[in-house]
Backbone and ligand atoms as CSV (ligand in chain L), in Angstrom:
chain,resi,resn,atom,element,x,y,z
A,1,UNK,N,N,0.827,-1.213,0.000
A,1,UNK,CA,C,0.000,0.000,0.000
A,1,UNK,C,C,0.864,1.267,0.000
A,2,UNK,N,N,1.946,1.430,0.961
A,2,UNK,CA,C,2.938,2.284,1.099
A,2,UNK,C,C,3.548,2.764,-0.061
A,3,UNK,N,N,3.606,1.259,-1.052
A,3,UNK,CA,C,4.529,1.624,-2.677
A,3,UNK,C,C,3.534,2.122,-2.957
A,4,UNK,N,N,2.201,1.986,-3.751
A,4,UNK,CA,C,1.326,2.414,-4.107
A,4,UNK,C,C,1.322,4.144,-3.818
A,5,UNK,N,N,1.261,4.320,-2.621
A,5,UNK,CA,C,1.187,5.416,-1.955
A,5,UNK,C,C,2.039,6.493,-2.745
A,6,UNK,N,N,3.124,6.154,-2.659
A,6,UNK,CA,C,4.793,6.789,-2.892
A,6,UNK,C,C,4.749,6.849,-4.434
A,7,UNK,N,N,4.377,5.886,-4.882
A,7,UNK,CA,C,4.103,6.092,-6.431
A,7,UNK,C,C,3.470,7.003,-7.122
A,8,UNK,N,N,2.131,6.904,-6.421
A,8,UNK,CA,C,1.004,8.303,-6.783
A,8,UNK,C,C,2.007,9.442,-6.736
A,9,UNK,N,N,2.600,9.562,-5.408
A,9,UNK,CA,C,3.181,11.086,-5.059
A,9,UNK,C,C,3.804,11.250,-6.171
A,10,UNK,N,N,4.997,10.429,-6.378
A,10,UNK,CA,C,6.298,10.391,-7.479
A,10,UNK,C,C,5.214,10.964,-8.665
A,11,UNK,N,N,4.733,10.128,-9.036
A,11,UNK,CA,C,4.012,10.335,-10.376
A,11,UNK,C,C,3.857,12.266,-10.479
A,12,UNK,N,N,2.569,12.382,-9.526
A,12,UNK,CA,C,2.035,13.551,-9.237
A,12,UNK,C,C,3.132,14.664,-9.056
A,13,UNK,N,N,4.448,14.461,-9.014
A,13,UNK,CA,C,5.234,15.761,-8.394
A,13,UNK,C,C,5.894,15.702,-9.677
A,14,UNK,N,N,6.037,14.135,-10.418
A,14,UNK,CA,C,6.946,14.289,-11.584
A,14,UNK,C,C,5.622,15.763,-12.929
A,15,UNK,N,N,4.336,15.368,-12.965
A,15,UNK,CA,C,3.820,15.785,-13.360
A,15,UNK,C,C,3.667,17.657,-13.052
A,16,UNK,N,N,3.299,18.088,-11.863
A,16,UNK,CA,C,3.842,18.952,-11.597
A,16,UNK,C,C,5.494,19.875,-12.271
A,17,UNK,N,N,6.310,19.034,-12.029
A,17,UNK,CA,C,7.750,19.305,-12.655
A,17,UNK,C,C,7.593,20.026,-14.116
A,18,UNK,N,N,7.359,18.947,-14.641
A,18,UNK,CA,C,7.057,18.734,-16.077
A,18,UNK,C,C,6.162,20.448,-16.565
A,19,UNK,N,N,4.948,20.533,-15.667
A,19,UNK,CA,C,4.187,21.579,-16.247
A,19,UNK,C,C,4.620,22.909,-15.289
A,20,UNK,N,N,5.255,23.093,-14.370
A,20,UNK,CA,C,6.014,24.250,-13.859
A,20,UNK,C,C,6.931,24.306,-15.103
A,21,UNK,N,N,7.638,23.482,-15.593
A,21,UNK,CA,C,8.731,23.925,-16.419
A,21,UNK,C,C,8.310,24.554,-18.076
A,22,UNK,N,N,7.140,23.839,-18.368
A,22,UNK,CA,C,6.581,24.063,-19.899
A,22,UNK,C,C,5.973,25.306,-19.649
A,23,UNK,N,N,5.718,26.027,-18.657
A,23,UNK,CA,C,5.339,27.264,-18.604
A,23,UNK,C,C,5.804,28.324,-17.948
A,24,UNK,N,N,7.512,27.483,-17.657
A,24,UNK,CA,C,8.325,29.191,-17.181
A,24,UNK,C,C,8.940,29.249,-18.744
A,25,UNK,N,N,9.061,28.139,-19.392
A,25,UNK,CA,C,9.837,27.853,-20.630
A,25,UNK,C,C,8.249,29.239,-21.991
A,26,UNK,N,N,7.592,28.682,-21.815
A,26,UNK,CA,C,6.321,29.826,-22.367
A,26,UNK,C,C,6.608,31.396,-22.015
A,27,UNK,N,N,6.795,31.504,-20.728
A,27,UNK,CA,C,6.554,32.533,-20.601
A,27,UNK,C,C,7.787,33.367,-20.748
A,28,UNK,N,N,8.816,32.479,-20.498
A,28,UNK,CA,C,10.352,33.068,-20.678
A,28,UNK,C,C,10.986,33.710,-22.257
A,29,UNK,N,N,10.120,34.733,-22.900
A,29,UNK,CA,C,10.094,34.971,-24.273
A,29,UNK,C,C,10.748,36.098,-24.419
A,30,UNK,N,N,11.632,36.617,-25.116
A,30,UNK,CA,C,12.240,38.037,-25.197
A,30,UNK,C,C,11.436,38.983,-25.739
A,31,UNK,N,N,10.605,38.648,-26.422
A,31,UNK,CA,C,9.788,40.012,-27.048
A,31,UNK,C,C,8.601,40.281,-26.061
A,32,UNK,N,N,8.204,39.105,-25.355
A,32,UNK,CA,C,7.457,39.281,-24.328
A,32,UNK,C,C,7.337,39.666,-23.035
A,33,UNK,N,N,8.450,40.378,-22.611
A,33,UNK,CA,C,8.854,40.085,-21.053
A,33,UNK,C,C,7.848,41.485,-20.316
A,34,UNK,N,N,7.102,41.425,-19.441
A,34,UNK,CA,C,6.228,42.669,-18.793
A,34,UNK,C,C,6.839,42.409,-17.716
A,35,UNK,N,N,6.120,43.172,-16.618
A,35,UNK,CA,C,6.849,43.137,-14.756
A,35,UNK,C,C,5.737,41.869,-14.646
A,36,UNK,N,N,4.190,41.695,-15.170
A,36,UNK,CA,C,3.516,41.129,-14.627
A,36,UNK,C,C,3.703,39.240,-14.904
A,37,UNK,N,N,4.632,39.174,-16.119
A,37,UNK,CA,C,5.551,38.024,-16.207
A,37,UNK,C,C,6.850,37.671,-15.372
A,38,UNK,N,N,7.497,38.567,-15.309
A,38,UNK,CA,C,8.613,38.497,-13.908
A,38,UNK,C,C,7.957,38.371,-13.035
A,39,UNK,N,N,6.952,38.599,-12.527
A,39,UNK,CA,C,6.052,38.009,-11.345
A,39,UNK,C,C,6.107,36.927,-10.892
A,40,UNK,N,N,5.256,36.443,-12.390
A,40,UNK,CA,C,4.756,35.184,-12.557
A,40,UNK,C,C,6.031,33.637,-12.721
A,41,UNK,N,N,7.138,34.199,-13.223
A,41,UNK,CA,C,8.544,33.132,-13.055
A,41,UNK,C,C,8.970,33.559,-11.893
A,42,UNK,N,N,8.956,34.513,-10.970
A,42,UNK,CA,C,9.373,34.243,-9.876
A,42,UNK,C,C,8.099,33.417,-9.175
A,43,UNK,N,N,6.978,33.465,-9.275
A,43,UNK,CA,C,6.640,32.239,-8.515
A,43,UNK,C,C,6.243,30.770,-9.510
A,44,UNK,N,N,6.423,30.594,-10.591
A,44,UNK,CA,C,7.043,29.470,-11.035
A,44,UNK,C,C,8.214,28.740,-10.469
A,45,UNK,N,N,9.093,29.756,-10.475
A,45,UNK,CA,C,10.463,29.040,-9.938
A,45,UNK,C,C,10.146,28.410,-8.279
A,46,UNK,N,N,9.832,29.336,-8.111
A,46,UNK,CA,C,9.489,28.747,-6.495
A,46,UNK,C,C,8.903,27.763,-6.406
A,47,UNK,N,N,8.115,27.109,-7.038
A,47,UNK,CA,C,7.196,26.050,-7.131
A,47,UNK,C,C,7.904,25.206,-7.755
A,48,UNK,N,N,9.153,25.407,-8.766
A,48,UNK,CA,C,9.928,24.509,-9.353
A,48,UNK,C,C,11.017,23.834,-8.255
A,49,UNK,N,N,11.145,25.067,-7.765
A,49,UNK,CA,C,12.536,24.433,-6.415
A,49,UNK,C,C,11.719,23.494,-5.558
A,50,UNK,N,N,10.578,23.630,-4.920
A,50,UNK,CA,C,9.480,22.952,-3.843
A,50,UNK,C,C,9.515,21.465,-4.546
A,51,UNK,N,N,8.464,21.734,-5.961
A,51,UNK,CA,C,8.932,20.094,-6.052
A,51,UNK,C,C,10.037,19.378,-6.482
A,52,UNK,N,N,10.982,20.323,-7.012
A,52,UNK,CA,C,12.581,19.206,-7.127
A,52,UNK,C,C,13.075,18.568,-5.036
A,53,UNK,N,N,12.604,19.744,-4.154
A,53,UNK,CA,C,12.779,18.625,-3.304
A,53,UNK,C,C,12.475,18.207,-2.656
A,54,UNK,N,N,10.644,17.917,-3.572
A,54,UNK,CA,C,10.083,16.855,-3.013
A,54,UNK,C,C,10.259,15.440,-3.723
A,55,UNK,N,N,10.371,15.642,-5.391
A,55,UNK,CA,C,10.590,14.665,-5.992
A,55,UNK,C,C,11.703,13.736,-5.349
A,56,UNK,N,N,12.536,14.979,-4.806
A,56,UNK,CA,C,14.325,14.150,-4.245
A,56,UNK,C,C,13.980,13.293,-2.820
A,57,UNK,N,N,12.906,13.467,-2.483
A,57,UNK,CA,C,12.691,13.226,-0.679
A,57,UNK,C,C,11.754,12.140,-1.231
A,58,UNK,N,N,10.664,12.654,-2.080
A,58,UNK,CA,C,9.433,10.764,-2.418
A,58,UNK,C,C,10.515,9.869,-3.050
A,59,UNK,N,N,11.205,10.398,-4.090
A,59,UNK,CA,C,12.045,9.105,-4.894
A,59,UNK,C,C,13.454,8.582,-3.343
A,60,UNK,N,N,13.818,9.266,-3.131
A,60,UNK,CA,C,14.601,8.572,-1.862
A,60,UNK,C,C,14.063,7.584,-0.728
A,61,UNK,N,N,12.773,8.069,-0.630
A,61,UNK,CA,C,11.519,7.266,0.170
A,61,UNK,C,C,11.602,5.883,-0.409
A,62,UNK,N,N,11.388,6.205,-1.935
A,62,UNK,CA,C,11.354,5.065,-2.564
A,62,UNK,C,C,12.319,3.934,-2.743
A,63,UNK,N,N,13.385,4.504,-2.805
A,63,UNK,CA,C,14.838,3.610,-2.931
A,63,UNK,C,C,14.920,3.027,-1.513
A,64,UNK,N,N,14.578,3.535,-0.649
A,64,UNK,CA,C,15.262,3.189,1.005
A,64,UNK,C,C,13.839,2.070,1.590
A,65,UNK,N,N,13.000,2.626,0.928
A,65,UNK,CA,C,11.621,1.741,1.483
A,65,UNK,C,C,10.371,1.346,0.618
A,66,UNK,N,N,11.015,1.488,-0.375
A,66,UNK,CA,C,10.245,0.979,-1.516
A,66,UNK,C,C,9.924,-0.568,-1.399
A,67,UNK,N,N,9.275,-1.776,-2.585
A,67,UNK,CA,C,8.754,-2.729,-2.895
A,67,UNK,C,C,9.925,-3.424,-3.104
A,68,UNK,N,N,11.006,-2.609,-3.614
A,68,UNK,CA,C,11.994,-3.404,-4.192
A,68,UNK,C,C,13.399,-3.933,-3.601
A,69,UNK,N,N,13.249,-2.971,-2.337
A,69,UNK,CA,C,14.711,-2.747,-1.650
A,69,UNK,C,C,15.697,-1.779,-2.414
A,70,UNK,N,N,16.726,-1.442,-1.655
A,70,UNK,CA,C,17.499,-0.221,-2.039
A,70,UNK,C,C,18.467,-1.027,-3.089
A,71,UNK,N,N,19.067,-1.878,-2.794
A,71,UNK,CA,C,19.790,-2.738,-3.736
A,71,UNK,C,C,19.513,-2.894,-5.071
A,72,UNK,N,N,18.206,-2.866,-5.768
A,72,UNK,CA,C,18.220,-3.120,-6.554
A,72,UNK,C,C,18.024,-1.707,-7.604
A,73,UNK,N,N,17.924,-0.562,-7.191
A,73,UNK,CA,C,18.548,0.510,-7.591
A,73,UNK,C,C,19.634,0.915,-7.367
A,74,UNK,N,N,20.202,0.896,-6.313
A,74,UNK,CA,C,21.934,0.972,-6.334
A,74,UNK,C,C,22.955,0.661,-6.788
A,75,UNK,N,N,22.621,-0.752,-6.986
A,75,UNK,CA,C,23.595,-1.481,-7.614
A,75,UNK,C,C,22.774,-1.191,-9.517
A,76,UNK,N,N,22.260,-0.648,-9.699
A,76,UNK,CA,C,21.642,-0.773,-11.170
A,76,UNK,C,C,22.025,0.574,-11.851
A,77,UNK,N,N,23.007,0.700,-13.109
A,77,UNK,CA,C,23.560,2.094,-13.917
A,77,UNK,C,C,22.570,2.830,-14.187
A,78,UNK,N,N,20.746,2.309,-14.666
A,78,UNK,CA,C,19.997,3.186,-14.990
A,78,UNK,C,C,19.305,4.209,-13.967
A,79,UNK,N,N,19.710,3.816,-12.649
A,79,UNK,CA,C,19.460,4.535,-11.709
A,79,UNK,C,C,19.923,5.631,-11.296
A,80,UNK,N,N,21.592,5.064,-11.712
A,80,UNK,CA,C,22.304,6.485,-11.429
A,80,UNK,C,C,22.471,7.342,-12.687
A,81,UNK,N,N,22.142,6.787,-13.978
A,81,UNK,CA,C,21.965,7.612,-15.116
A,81,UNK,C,C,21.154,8.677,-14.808
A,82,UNK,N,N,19.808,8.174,-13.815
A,82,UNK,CA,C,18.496,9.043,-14.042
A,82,UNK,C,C,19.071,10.166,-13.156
A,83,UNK,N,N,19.482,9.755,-11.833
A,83,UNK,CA,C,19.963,10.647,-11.159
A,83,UNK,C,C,21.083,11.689,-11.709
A,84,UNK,N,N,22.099,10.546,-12.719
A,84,UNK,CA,C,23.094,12.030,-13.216
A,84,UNK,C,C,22.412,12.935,-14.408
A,85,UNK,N,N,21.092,12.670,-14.537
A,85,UNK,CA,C,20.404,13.486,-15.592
A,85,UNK,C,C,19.504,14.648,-14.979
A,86,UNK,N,N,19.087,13.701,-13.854
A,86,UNK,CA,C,18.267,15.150,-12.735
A,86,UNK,C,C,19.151,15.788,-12.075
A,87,UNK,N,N,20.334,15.911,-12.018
A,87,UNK,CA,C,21.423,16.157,-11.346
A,87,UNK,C,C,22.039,17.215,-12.657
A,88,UNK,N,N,21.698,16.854,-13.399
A,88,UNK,CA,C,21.992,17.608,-14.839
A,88,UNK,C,C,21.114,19.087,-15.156
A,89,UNK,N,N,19.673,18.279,-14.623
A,89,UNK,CA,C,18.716,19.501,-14.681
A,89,UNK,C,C,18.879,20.478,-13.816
A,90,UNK,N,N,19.181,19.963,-12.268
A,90,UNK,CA,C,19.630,20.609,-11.449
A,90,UNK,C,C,20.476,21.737,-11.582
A,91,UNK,N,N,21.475,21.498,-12.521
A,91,UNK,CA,C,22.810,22.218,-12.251
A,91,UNK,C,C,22.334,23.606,-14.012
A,92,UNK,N,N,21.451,22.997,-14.223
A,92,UNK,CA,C,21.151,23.816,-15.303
A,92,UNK,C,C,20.632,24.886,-15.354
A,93,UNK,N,N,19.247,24.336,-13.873
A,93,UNK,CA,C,18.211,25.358,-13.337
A,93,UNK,C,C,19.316,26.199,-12.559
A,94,UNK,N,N,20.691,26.154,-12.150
A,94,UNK,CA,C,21.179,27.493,-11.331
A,94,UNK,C,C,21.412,28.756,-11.875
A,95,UNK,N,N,21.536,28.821,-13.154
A,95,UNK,CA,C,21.255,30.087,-13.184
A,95,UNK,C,C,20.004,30.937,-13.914
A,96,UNK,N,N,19.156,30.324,-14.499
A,96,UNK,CA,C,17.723,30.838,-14.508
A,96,UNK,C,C,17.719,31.160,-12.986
A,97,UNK,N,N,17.266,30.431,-12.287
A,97,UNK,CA,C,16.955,30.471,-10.980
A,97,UNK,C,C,17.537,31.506,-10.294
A,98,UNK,N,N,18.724,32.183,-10.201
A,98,UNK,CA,C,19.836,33.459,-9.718
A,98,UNK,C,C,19.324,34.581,-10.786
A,99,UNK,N,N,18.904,34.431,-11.552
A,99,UNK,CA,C,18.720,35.558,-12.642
A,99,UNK,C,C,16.751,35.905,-12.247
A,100,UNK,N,N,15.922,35.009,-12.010
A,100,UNK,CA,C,14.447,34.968,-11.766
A,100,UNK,C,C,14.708,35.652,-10.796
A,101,UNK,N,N,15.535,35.466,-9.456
A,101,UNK,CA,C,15.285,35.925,-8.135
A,101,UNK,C,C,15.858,37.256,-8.035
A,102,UNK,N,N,17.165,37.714,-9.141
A,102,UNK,CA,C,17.598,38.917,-9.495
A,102,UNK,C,C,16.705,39.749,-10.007
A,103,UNK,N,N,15.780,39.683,-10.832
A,103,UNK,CA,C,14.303,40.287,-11.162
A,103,UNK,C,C,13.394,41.138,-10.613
A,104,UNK,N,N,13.124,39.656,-9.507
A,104,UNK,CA,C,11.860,40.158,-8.253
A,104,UNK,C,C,12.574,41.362,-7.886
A,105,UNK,N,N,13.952,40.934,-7.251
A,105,UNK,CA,C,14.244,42.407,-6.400
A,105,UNK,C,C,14.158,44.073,-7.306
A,106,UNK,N,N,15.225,43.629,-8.447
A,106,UNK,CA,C,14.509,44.917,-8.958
A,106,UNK,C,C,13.357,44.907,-9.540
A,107,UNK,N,N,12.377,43.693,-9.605
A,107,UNK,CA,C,11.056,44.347,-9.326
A,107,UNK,C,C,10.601,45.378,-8.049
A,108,UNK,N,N,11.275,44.951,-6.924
A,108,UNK,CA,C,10.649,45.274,-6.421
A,108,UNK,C,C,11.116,47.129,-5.980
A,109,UNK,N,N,12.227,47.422,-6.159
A,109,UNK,CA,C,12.659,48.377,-6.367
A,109,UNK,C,C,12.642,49.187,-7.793
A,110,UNK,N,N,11.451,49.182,-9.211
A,110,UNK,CA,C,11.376,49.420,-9.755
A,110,UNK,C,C,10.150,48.863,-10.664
A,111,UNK,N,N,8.846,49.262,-10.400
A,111,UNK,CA,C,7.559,48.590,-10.838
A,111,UNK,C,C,7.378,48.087,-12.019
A,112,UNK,N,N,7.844,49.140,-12.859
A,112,UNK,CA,C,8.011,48.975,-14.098
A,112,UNK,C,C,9.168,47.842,-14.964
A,113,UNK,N,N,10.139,47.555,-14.101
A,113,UNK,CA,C,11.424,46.727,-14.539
A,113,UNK,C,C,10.904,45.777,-15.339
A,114,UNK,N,N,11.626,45.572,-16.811
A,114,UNK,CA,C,11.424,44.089,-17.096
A,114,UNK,C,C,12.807,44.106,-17.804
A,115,UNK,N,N,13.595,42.349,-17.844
A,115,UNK,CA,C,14.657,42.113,-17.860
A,115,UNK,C,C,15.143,42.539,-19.637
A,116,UNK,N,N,16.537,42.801,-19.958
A,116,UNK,CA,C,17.128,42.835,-21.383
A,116,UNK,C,C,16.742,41.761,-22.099
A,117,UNK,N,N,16.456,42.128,-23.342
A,117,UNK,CA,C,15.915,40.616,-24.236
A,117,UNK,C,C,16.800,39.742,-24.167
A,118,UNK,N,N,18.312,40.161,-24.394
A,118,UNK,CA,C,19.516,39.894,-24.486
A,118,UNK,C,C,19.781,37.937,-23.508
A,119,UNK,N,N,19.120,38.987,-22.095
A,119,UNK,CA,C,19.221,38.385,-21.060
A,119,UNK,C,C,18.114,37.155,-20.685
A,120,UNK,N,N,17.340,37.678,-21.193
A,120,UNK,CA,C,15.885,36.592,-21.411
A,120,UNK,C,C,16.500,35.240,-22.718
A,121,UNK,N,N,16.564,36.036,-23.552
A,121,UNK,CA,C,17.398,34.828,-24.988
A,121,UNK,C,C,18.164,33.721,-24.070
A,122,UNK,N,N,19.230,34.541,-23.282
A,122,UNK,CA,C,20.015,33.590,-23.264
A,122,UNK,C,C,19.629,32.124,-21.828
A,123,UNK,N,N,18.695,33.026,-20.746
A,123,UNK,CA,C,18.056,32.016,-19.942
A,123,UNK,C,C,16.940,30.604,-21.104
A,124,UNK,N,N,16.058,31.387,-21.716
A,124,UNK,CA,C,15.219,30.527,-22.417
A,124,UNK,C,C,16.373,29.269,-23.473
A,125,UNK,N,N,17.784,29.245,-23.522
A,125,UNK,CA,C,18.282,28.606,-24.265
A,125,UNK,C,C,18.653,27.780,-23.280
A,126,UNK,N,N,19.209,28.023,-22.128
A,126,UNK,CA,C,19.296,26.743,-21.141
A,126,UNK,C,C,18.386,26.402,-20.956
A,127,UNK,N,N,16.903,26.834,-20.664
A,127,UNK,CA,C,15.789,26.178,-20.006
A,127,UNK,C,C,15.200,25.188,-21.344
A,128,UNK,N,N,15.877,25.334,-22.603
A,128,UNK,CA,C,14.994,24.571,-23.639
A,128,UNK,C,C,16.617,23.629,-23.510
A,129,UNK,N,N,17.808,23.506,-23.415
A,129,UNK,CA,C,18.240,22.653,-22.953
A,129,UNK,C,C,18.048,21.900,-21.682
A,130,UNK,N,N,17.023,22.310,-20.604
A,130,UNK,CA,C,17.190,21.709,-19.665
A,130,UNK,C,C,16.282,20.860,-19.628
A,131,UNK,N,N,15.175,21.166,-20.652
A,131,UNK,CA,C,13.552,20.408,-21.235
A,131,UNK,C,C,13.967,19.204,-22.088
A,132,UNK,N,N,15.506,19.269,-22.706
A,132,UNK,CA,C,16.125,17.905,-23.197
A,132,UNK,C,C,16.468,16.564,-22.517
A,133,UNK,N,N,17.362,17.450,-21.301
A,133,UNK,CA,C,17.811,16.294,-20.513
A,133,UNK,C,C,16.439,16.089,-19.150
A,134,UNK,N,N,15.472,16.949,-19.385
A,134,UNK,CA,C,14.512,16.204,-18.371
A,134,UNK,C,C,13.804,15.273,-19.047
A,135,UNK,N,N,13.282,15.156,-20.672
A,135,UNK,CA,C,13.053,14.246,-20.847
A,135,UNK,C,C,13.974,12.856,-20.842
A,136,UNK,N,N,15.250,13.250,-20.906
A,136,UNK,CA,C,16.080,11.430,-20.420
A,136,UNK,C,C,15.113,10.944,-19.434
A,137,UNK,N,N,15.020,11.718,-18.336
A,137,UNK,CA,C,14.877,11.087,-16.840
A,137,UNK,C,C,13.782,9.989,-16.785
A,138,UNK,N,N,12.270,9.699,-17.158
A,138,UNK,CA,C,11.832,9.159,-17.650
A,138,UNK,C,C,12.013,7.818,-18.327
A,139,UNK,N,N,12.608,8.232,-19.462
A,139,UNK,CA,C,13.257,6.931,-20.708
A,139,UNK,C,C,14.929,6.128,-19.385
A,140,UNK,N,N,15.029,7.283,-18.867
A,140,UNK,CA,C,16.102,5.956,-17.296
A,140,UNK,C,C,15.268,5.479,-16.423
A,141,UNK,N,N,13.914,6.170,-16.040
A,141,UNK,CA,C,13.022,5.204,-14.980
A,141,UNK,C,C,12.501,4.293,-15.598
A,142,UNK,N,N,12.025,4.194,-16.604
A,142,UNK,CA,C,11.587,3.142,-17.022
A,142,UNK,C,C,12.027,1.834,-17.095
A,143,UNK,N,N,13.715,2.109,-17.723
A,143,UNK,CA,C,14.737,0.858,-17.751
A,143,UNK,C,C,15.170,0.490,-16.449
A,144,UNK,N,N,14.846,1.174,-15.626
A,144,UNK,CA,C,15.776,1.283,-14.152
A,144,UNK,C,C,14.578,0.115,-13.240
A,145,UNK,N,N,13.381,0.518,-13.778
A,145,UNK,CA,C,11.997,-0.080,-12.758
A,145,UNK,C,C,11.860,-1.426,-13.398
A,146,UNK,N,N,12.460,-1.641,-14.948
A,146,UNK,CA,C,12.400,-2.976,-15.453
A,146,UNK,C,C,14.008,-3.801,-15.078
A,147,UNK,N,N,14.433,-3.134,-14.436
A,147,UNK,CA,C,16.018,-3.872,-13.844
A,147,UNK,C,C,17.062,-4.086,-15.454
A,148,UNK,N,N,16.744,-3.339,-16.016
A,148,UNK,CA,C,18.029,-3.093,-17.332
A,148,UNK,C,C,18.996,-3.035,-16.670
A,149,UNK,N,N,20.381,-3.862,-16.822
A,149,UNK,CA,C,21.519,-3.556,-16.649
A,149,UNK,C,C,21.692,-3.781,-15.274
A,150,UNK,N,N,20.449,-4.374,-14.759
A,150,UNK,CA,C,20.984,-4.404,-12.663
A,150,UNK,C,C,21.306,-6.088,-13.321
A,151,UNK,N,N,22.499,-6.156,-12.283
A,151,UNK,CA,C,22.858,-7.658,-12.097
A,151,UNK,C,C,23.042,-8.494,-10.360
L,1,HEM,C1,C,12.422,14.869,-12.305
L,1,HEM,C2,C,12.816,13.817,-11.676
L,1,HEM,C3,C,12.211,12.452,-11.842
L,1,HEM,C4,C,11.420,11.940,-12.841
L,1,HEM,C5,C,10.933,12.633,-14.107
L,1,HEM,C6,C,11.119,10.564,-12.479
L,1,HEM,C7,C,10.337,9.688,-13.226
L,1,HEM,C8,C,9.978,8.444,-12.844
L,1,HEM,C9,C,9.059,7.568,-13.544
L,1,HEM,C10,C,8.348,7.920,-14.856
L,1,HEM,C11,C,8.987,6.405,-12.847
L,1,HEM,C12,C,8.138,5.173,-13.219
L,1,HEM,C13,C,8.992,4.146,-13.923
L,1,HEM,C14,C,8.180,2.922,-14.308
L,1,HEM,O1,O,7.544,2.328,-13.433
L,1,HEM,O2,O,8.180,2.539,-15.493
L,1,HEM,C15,C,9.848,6.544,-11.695
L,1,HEM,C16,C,10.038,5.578,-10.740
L,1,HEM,C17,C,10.916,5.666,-9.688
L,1,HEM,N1,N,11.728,6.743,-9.378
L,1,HEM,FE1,FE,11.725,8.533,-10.276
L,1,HEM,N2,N,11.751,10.285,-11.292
L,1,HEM,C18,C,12.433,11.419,-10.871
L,1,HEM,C19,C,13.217,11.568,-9.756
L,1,HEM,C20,C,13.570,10.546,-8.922
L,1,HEM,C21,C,14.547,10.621,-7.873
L,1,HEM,C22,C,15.342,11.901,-7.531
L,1,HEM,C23,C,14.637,9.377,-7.300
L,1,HEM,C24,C,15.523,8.877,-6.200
L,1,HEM,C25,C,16.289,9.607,-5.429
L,1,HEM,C26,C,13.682,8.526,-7.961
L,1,HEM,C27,C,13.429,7.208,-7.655
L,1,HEM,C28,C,12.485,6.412,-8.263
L,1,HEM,C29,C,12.146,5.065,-7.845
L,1,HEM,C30,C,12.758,4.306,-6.666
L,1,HEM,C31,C,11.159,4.602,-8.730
L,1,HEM,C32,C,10.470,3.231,-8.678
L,1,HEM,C33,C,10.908,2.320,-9.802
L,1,HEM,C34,C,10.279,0.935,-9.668
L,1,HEM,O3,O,9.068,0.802,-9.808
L,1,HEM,O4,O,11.050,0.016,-9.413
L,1,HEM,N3,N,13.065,9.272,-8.951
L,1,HEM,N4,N,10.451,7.795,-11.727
């Protein structure tokens, strides 16, 4: 019941992920940028950081007390693929994420502020690279939950 449980969550936060990101990635447009969109990615992002660590706390749930035992993700490469791919996304989201929160403030010291296109271009090119390697993560759970490559 517990896996069951943990699964829903996983599922539900992976889903979440997925649509926080397809719509900071929307809204993150250079010809488009208003204050009332810098708003709106600063609380995207926030909601993006919340569930990366919840996804990191249910999927750890899962490895340590899951159906399967920890062993059989540990010892298995597609596991740590998935992880060096969310670990990938991770390191991708740092600077959108330093640049979103650079925003708010001079939002908030300037009503009107909205960021250089310049500067928008070049976030929306990591975040459509970071929409690459989040789809790996997926195509590694899958092989990882069918024991590919665990011996
Ligand atoms: C954005 C991040 C993540 C995505 C998109 C994701 C996606 C998925 C998907 C689609 C499955 C179902 C696989 C299947 O049954 O075919 C799954 C299962 C699982 N994931 Fe994740 N996951 C993410 C993060 C994590 C993290 C960080 C961990 C561990 C620290 C983790 C641990 C697990 C475990 C233990 C399962 C169960 C596999 C099984 O049924 O044996 N996941 N994940």
């Amino acid at each position: 019941m517990s896996d069951l449980v943990l699964a829903s969550l996983h599922h539900l936060i992976v889903f979440g992920l997925a649509a926080v990101l397809a719509a900071e990635l929307a809204l993150m447009r250079p010809a488009a940028m208003s204050p009332g969109t810098v708003r709106l990615l600063g609380r995207f992002d926030a909601a993006y950081g919340m569930l990366s660590l919840a996804i990191l706390a249910v999927g750890g749930v899962r490895v340590w007390h899951g159906a399967k035992g920890a062993d059989f993700y540990l010892q298995n490469p597609m596991f740590w693929a998935k992880i060096a791919a969310f670990g990938a996304v991770g390191l991708l989201s740092i600077r959108p994420t330093m640049r979103i929160a650079a925003w708010q403030k001079a939002l908030k010291a300037d009503a009107a502020f909205v960021p250089q296109q310049e500067d928008v271009g070049k976030l929306r090119r990591i975040m459509l690279a970071e929409v690459h390697v989040f789809a790996l993560i997926p195509i590694f759970a899958a092989a990882m939950a069918r024991g590919v490559g665990f011996s």
